[in-house]
C-alpha positions in Angstrom: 41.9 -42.7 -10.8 44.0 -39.8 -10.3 42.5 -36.6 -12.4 45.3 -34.4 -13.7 46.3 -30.8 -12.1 44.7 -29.2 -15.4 41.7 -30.7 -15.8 41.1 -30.2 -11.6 42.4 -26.3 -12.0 40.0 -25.8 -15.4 36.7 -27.3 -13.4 37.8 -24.7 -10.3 38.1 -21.7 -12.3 34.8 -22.4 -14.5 33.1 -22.9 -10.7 34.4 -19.7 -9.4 33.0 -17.9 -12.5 30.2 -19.6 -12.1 29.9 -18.2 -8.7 30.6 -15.0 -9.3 28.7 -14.8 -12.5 30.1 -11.4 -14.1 26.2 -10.8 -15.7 24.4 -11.3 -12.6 24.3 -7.6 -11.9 22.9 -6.6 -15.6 20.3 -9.8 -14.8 18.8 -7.9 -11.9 18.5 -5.4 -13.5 16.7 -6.3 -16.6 14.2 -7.7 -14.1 13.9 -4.7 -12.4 13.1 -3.2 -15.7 10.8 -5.6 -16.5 9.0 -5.7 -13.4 8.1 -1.7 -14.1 7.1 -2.1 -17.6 4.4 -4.7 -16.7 3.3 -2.3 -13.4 3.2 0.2 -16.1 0.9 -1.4 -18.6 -1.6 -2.7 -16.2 -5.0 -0.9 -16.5 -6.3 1.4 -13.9 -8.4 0.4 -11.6 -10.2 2.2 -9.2 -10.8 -0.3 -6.4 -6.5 -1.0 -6.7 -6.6 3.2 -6.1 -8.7 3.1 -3.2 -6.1 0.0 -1.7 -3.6 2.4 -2.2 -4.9 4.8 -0.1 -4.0 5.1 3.4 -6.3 4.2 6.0 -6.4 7.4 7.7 -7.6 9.1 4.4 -9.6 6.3 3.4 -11.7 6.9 7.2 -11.6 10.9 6.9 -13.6 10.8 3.2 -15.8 8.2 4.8 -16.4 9.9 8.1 -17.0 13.0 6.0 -19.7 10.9 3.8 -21.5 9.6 6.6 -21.5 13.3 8.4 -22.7 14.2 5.1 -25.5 11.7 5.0 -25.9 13.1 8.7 -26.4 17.0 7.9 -29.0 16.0 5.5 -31.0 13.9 7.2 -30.9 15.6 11.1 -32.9 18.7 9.3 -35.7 16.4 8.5 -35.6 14.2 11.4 -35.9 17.0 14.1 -37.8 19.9 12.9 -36.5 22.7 15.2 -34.0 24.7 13.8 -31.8 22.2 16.1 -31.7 20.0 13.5 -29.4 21.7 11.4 -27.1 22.4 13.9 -26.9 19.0 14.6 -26.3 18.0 11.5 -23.9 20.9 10.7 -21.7 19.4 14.3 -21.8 15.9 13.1 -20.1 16.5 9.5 -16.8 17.2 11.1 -17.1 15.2 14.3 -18.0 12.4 11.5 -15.0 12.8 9.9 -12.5 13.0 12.8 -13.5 9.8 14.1 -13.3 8.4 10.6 -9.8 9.8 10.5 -8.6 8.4 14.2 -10.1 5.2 13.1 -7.9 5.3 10.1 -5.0 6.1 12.0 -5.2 3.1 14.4 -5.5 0.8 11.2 -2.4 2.9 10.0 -0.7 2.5 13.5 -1.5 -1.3 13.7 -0.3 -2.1 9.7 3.4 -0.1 11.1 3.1 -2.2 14.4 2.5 -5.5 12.1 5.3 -4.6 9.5 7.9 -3.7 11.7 7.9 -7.0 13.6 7.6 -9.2 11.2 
């Protein structure tokens, strides 16, 4: 059965504005709002800080631990005044190679990211 012109043209239009949805726009953003407020109210945590970090930092503070760990034990360890030297060279050779190492993770999350 034939449907007449009106009801065909009055099912069209309510499609189109369907489709183009006039509120669609304020939607988004509302969510967008939302989506802040709840980052906002979460509680801090520190392990969630420390994921945060980048890597390269992350490997410089724990290259700078271990050379730390380092400086204090090499005096005990050797007993010439070597030791301390030693341990004095490892605290910042320590922490570059933490910091390279960091960089590489950096380097391979960028490589990973950018081709995916």
């Amino acid at each position: 059965m034939p449907e007449s012109d009106a009801e065909r043209l009055r099912r069209l239009r309510e499609r189109q504005l369907r489709d183009r949805d006039p509120l669609a726009r304020q939607r988004r953003l509302d969510g967008e709002i939302a989506r802040k407020q709840r980052r906002l109210r979460q509680s801090f945590s520190l392990g969630r800080m420390w994921a945060e970090i980048p890597h390269r930092w992350r490997g410089l503070i724990l290259g700078l631990i271990v050379g730390l760990l380092l400086l204090l034990a090499a005096p005990s360890l050797i007993a010439a005044p070597w030791g301390t030297c030693l341990g004095a060279a490892t605290l910042p050779f320590a922490a570059l190679i933490g910091f390279l190492v960091g960089r590489y993770q950096d380097t391979v999350d960028d490589i990973r990211d950018h081709l995916h």
